[in-house]
BAFI-3210 file (N, C-alpha, C; in Angstrom, 3 decimals, decimal comma, padded with zeros to 6 digits):
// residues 256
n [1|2|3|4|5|6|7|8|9|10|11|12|13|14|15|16|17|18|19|20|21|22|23|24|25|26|27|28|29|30|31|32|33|34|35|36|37|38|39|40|41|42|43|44|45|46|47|48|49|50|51|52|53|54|55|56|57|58|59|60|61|62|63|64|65|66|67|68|69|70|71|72|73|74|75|76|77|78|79|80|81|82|83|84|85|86|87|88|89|90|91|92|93|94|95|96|97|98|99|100|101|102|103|104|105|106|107|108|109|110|111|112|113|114|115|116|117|118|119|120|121|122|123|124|125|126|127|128|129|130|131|132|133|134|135|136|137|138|139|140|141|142|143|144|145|146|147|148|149|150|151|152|153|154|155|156|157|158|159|160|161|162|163|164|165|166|167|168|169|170|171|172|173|174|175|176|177|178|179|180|181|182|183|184|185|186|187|188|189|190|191|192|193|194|195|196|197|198|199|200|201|202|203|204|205|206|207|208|209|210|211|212|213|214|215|216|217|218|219|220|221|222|223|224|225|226|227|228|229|230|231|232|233|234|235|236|237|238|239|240|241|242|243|244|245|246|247|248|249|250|251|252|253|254|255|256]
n.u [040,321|038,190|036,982|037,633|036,461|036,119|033,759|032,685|031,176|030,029|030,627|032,405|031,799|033,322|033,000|035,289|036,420|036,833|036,984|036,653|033,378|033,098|032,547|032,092|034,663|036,129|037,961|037,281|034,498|034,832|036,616|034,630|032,825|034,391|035,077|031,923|031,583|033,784|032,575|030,368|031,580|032,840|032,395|032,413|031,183|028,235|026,604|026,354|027,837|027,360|028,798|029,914|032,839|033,473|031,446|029,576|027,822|027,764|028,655|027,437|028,688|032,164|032,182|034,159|035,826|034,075|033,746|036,250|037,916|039,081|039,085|036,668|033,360|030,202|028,799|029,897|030,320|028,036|027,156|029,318|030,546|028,096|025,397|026,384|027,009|024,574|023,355|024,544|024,134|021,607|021,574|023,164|022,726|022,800|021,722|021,738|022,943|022,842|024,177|023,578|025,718|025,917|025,325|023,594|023,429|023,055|023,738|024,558|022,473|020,646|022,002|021,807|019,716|019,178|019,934|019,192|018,406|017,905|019,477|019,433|021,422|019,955|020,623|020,607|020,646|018,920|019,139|017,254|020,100|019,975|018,680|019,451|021,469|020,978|020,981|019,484|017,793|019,913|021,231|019,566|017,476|015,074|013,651|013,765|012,369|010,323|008,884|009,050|008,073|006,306|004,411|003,896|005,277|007,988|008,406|008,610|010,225|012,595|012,005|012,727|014,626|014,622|015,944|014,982|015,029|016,115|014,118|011,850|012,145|011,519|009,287|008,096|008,432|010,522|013,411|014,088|014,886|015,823|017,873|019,202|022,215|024,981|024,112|024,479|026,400|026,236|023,868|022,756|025,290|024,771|022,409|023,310|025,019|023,213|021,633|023,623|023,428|021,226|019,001|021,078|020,697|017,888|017,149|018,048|017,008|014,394|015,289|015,395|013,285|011,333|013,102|011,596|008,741|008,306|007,883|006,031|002,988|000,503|-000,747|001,953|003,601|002,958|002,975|006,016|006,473|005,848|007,721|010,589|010,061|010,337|013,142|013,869|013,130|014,869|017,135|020,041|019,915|016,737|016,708|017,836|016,860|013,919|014,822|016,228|014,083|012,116|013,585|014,402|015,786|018,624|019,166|021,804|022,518|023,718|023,815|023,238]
n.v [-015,762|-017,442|-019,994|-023,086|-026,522|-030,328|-031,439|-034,181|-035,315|-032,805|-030,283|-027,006|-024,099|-020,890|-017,481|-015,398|-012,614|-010,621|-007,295|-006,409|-006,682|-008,824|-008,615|-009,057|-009,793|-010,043|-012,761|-013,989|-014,575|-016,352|-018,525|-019,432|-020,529|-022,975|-024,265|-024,874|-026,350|-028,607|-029,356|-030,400|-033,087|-034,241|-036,966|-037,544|-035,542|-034,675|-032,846|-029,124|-026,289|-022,918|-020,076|-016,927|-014,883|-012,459|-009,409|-009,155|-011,094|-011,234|-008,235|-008,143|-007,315|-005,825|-002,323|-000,928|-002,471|-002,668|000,010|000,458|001,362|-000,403|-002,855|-005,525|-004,990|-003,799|-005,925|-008,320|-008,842|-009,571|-011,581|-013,340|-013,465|-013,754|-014,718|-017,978|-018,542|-018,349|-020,524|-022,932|-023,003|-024,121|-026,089|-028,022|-031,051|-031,517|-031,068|-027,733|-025,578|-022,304|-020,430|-017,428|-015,192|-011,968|-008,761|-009,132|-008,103|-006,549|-008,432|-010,248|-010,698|-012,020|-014,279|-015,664|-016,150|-018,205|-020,764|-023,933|-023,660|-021,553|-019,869|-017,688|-015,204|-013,516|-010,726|-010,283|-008,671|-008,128|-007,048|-005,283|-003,906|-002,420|-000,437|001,971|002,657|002,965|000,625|-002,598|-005,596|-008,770|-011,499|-013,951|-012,141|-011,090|-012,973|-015,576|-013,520|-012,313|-015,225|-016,299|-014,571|-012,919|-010,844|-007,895|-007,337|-008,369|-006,002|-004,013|-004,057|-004,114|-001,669|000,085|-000,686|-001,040|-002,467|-005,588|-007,561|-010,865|-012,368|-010,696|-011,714|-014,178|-014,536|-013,967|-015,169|-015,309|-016,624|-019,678|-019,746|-018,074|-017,242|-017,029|-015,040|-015,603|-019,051|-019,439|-020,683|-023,153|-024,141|-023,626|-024,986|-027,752|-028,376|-028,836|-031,230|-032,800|-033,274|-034,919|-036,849|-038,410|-039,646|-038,545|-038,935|-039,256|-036,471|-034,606|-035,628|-034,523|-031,570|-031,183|-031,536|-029,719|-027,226|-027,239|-027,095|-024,564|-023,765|-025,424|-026,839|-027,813|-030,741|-031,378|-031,271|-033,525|-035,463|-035,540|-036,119|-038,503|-040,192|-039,032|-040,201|-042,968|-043,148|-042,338|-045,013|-046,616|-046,353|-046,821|-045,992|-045,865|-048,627|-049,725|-047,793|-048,901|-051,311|-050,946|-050,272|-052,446|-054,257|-052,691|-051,405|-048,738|-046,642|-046,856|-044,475|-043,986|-041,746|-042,867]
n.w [-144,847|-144,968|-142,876|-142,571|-141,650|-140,604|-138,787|-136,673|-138,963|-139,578|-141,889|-141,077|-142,194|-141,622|-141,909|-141,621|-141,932|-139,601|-138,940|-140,824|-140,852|-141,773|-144,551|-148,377|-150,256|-153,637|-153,241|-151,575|-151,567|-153,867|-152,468|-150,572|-152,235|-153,177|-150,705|-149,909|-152,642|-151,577|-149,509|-150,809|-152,106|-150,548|-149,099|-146,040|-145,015|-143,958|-143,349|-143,146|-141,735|-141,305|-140,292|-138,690|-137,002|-135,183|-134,472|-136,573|-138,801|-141,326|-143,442|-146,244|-149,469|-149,545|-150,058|-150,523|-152,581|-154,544|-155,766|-156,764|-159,462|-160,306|-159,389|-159,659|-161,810|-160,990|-162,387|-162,632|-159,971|-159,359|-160,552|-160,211|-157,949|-156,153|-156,739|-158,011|-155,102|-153,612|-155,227|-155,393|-152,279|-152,383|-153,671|-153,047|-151,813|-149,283|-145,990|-144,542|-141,974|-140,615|-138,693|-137,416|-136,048|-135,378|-136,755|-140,150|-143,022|-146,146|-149,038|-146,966|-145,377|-146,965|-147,559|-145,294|-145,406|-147,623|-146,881|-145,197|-142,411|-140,517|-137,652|-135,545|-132,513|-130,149|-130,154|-133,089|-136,003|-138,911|-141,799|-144,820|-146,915|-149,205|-150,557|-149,604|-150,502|-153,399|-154,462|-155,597|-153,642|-153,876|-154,485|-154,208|-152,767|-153,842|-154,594|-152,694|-149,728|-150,295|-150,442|-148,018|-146,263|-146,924|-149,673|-148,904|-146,505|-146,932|-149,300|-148,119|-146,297|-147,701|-149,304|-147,050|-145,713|-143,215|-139,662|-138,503|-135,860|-134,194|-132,600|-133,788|-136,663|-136,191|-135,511|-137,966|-139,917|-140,773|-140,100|-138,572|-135,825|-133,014|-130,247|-127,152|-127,411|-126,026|-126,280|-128,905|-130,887|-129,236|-129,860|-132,641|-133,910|-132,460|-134,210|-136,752|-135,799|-135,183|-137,411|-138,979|-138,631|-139,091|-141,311|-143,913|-146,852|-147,571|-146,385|-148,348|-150,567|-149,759|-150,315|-152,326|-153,752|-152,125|-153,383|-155,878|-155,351|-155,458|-157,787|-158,908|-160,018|-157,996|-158,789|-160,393|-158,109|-156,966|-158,198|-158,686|-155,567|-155,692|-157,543|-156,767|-153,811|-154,254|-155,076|-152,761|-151,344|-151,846|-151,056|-148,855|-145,781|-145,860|-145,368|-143,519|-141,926|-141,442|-140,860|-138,369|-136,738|-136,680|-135,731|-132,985|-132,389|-132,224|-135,315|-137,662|-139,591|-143,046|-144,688|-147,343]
ca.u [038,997|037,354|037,922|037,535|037,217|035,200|033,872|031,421|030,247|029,467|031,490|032,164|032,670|033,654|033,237|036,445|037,449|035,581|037,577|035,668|032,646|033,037|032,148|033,392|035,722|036,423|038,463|036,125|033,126|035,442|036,871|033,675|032,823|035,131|034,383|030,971|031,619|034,184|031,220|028,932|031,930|033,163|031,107|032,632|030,397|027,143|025,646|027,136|027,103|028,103|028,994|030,603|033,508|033,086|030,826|028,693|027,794|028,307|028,102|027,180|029,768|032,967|032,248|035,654|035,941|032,738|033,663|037,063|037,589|040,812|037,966|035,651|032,273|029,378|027,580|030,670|030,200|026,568|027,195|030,576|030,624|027,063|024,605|026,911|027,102|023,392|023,484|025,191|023,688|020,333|021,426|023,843|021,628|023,035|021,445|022,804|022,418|023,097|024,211|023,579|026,468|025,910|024,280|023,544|023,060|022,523|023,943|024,595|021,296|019,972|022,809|021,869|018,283|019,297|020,601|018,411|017,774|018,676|019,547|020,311|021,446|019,149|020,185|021,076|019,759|018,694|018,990|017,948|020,210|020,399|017,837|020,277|023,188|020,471|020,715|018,483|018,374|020,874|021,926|017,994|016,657|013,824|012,513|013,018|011,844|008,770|008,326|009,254|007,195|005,096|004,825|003,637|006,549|009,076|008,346|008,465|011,871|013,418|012,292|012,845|015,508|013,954|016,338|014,370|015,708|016,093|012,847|010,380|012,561|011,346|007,842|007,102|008,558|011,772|013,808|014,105|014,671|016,418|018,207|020,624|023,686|025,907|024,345|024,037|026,840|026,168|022,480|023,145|026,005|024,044|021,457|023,910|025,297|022,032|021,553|024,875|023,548|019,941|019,052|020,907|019,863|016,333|016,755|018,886|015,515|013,190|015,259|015,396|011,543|011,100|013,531|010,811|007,498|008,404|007,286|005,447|001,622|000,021|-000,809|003,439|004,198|002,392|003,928|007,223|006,989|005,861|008,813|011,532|009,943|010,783|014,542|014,402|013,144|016,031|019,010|020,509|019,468|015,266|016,719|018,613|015,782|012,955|015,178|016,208|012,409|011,668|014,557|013,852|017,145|019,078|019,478|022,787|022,670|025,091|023,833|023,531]
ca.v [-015,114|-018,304|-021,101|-024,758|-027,799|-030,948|-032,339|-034,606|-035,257|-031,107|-028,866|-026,047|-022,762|-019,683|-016,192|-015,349|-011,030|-009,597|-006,104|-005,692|-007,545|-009,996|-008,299|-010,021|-008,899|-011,303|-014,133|-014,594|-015,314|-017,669|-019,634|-019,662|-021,695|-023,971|-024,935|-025,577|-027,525|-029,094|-030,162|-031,247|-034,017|-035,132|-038,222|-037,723|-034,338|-035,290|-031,430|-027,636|-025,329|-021,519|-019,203|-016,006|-014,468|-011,051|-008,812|-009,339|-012,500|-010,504|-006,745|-008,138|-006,597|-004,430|-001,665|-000,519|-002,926|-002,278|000,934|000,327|001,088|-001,039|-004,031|-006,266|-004,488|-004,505|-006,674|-009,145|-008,886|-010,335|-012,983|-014,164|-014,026|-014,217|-016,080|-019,178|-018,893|-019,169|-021,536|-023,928|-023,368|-024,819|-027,132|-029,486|-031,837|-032,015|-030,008|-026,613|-024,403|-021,348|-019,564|-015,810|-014,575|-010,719|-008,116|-009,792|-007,292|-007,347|-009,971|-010,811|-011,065|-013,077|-015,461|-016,443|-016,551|-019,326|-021,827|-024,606|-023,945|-020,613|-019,783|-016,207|-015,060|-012,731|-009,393|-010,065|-007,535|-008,552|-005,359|-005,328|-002,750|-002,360|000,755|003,175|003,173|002,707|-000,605|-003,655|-007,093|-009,575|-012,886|-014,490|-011,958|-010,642|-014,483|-015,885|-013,164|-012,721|-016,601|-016,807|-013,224|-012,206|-009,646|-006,505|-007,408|-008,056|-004,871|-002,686|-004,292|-003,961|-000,051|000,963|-000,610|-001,625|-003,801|-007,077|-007,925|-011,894|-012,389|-010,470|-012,777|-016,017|-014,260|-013,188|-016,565|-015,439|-017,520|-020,611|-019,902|-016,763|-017,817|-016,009|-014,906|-017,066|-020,146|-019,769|-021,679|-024,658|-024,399|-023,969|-026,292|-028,717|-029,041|-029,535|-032,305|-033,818|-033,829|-035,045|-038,499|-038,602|-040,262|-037,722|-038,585|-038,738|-035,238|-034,231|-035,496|-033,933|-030,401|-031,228|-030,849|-028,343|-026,329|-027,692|-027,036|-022,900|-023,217|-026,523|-026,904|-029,310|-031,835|-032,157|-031,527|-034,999|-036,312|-036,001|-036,772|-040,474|-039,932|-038,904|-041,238|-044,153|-042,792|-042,448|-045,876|-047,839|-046,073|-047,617|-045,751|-046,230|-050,063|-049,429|-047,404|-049,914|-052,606|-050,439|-050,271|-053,656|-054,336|-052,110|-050,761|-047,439|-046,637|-046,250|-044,166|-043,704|-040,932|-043,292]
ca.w [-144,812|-144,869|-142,492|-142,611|-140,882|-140,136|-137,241|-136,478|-139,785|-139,874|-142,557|-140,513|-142,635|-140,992|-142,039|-140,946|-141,978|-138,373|-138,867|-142,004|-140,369|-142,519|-145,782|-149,396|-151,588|-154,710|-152,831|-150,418|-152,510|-154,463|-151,482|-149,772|-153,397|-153,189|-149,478|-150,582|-153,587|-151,295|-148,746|-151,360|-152,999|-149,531|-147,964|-144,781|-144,453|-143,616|-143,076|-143,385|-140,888|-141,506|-139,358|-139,043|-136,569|-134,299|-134,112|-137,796|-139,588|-142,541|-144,069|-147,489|-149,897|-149,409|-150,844|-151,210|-153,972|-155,301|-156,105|-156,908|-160,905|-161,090|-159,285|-160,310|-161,612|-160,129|-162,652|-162,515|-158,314|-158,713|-161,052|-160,588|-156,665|-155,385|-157,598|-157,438|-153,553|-153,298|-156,047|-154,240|-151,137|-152,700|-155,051|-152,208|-151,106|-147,817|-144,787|-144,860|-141,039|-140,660|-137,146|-137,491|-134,888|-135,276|-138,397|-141,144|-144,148|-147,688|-149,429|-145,694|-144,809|-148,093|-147,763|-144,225|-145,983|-148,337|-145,755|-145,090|-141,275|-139,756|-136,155|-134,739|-131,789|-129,752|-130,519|-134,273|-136,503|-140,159|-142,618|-146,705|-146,671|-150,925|-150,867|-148,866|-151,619|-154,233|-155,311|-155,462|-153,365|-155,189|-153,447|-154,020|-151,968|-153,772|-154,486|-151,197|-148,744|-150,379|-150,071|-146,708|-145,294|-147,962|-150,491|-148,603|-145,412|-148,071|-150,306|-147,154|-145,617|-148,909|-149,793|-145,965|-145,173|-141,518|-138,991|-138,251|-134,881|-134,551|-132,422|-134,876|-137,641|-135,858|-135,565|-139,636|-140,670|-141,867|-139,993|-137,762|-134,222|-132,262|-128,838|-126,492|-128,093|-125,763|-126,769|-129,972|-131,277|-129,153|-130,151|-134,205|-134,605|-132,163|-134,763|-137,681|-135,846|-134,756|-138,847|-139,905|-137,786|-140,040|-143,316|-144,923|-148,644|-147,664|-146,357|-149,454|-151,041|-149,651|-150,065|-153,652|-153,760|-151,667|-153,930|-156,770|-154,926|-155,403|-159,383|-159,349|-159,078|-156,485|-159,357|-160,578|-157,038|-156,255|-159,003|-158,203|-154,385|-155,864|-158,048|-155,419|-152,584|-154,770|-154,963|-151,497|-150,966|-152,945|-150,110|-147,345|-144,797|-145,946|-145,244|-142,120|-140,418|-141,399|-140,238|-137,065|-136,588|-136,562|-134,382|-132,086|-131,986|-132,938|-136,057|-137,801|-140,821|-143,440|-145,897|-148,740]
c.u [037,858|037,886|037,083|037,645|035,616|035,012|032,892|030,519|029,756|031,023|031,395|033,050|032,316|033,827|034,697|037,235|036,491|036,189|036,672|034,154|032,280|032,253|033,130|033,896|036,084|036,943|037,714|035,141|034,100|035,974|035,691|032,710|032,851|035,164|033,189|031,396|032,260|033,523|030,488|029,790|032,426|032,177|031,291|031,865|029,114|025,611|026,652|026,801|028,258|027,507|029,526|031,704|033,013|031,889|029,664|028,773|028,259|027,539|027,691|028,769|030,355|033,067|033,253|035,891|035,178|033,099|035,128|037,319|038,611|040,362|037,102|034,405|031,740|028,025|028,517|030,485|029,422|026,605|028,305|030,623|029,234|025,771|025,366|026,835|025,678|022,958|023,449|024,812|022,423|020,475|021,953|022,501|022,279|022,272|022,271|021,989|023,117|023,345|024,752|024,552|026,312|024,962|024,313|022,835|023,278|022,856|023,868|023,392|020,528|020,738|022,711|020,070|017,933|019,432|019,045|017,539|018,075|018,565|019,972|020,312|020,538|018,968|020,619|020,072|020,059|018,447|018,910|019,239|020,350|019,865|018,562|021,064|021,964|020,547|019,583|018,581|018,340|020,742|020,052|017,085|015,328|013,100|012,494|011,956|010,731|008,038|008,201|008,563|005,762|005,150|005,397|005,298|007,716|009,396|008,717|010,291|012,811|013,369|013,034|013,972|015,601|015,163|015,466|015,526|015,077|014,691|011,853|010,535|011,858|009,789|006,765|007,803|010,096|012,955|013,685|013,896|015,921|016,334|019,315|021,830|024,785|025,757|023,766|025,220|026,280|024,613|022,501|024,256|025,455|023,158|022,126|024,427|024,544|021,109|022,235|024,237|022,203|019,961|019,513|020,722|018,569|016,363|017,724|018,031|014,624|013,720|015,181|013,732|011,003|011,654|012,202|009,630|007,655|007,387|006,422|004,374|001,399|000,064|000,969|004,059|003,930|003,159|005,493|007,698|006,329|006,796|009,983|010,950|010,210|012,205|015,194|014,138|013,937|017,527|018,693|019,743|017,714|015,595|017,113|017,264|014,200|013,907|015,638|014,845|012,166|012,435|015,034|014,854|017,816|019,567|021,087|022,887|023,838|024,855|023,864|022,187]
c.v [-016,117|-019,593|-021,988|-025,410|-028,809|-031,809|-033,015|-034,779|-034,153|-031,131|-027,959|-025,058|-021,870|-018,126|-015,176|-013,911|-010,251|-007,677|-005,385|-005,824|-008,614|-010,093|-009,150|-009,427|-010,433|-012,761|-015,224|-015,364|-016,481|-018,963|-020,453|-020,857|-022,888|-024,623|-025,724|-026,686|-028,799|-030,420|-031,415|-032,446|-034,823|-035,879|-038,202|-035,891|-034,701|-034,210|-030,223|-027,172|-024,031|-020,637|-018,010|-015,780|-012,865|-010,681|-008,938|-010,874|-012,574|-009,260|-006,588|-007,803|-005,707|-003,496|-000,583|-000,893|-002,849|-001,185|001,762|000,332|-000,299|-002,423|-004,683|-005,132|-004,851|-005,972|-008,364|-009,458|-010,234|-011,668|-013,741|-014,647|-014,869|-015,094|-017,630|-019,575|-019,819|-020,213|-022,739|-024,236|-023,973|-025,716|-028,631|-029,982|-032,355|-030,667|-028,975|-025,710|-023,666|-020,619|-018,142|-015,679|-013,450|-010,089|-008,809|-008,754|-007,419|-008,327|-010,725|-011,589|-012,341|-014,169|-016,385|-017,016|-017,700|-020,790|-022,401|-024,234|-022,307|-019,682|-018,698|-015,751|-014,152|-011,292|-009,141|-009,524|-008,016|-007,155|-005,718|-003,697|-002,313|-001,188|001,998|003,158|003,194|001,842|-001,623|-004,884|-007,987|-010,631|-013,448|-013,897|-011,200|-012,192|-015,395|-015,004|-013,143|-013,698|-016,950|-015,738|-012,925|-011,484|-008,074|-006,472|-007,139|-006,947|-004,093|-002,605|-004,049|-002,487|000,375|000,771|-000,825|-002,727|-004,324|-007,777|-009,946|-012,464|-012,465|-011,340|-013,663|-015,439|-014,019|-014,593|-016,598|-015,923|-018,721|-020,567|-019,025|-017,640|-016,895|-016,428|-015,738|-018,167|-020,818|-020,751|-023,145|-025,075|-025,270|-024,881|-027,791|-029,115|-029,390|-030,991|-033,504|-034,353|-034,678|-036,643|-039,051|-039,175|-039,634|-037,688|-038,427|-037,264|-034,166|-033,977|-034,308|-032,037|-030,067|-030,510|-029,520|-027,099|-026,070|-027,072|-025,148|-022,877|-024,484|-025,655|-027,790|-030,456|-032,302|-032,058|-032,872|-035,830|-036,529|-036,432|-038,024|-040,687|-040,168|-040,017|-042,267|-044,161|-043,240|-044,177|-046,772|-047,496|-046,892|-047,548|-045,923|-047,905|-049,812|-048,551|-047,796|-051,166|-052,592|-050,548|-051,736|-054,604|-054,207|-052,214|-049,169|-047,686|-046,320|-045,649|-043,719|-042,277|-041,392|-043,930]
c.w [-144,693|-144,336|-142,620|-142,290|-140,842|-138,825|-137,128|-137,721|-140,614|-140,824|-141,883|-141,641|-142,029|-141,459|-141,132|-141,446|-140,814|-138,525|-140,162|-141,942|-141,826|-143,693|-147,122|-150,118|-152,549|-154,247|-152,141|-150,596|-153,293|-153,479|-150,660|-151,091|-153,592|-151,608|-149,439|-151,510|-152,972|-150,051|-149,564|-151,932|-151,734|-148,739|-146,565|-144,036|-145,310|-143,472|-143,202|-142,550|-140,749|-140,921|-139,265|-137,252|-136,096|-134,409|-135,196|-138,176|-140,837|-143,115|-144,974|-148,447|-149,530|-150,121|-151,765|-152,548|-154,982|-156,489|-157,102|-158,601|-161,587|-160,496|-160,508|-160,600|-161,294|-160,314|-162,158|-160,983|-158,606|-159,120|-160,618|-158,446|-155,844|-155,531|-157,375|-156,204|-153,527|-154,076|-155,707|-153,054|-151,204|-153,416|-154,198|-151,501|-149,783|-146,777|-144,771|-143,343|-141,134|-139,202|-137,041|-136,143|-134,398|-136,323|-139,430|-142,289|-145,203|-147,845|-147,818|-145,584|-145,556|-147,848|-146,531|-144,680|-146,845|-147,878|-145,461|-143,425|-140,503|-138,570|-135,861|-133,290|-131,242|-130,018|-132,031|-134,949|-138,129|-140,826|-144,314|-146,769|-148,645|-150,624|-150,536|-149,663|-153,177|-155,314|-154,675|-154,667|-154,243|-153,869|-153,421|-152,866|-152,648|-154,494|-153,805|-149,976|-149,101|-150,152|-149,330|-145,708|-145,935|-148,683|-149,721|-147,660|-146,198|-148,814|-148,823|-146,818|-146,595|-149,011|-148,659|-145,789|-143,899|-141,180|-138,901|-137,184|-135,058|-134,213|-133,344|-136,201|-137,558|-136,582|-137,235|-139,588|-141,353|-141,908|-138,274|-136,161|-133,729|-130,454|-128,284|-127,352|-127,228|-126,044|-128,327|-130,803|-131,251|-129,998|-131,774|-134,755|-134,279|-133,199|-136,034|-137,312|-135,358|-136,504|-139,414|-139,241|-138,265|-141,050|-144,145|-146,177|-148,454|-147,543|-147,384|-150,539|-151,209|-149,897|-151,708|-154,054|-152,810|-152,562|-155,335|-156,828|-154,946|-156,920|-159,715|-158,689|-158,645|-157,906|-159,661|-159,658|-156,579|-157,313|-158,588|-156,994|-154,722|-156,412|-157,107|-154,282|-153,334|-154,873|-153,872|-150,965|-151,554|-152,024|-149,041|-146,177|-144,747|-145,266|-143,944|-141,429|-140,327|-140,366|-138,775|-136,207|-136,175|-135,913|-133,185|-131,255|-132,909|-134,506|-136,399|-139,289|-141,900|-144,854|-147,209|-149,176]
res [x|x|x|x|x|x|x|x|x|x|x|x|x|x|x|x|x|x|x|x|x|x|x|x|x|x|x|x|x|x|x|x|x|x|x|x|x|x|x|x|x|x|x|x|x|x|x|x|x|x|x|x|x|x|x|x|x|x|x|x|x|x|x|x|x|x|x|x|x|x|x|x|x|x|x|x|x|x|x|x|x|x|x|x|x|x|x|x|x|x|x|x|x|x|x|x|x|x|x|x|x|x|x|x|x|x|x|x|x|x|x|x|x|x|x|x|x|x|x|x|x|x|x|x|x|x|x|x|x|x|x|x|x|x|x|x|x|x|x|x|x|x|x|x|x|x|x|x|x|x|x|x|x|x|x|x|x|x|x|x|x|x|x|x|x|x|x|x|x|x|x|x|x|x|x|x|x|x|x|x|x|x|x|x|x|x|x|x|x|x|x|x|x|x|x|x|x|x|x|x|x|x|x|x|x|x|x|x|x|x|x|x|x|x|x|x|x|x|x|x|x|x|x|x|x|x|x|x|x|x|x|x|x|x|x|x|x|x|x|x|x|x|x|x|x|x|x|x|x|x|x|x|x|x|x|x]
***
């Protein structure tokens, strides 16, 4: 249900049940875990880039199991599978893209919302869909989208339930950049592996603070980017792409 591999520096994980469109049921969220965690301890992955299989990116939860009494409940769902996901997906300090393939709904949708960079194909359709079964958005979606649209946009897409085709996505802010569905692979893995070849601790850094700059005010936000830029100036690569600089030759960075 979840595949794996590296290339180029990239973690590639794969949403990998398309028959279900690639909704989770307990394993899933746990493997998809342990892929992560498995990213963030291996040095020889440099960036993440998750993806999905057929026709969806993902349906959010299967609600089969949801509903299932002899399952997980639903409070056990939120915490045990999906809080950790996004957890993880903000906490690795490595570049994390995202390449929307197809629908991306509830949890779906939030979880492609967490990802550091995220790329959808042209006719991918973004759905809160929580409001239609009468539940709430889980997976950090009611304290990113608001951050990333606004209140009023956010409150609306959430009660209504509105698709958000990838376009009008790019256009409110809510994500990165919408391109034809054939080249969206090359597009979205292209830019993981045009990361995986960057300073990646500086930009491990800087996602650190950015995660920061949500509950900081400007005065301990300045504080800590003198803080953190002193971090960043003690790695390799701050040495290696001054000394590339002044060489006035390519850099070679090593993520350290």
């Amino acid at each position: 249900m979840i595949d794996f591999k590296i290339e180029s520096g990239v973690g590639i994980i794969t949403l990998n049940r398309p028959d279900k469109f690639n909704s989770f049921v307990r394993q899933m969220a746990f493997d998809l875990q342990a892929r992560l965690d498995e990213c963030e301890s291996n040095n020889e992955v440099r960036s993440i880039y998750l993806t999905g299989t057929g026709k969806a990116f993902c349906a959010g939860q299967d609600l089969a199991e949801a509903i299932d009494p002899e399952q997980t409940q639903l409070d056990k769902i939120v915490e045990e599978h999906y809080n950790p996901i996004i957890d993880r997906l903000r906490k690795i300090e490595k570049p994390i893209v995202c390449g929307v393939n197809g629908v991306a709904a509830g949890a779906g949708a939030n979880l492609a919302l967490a990802c550091d960079i995220t790329i959808a194909g042209s006719s991918v359709a973004f759905i809160q869909a929580f409001s239609k079964i009468g539940l709430i958005p889980d997976s950090g979606g009611t304290y990113y989208l608001p951050r990333l649209i606004g209140m009023q946009k956010a409150a609306a897409l959430m009660f209504l339930g509105d698709k958000v085709m990838a376009e009008e996505a790019v256009q409110m802010g809510m994500i990165y950049k919408a391109v034809a569905d054939e080249e969206l692979q090359e597009v979205a893995f292209g830019v993981a592996q045009k990361l995986a070849k960057m300073p990646t601790k500086g930009i491990g850094l800087t996602k650190r603070l950015l995660n920061e700059s949500y509950n900081n005010d400007l005065t301990r936000q300045l504080i800590r980017e003198n803080e953190v830029q002193t971090e960043a100036g003690q790695t390799y690569d701050y040495q290696e792409g001054v000394n590339a600089f002044l060489e006035k030759r390519k850099p070679e960075f090593k993520g350290e």
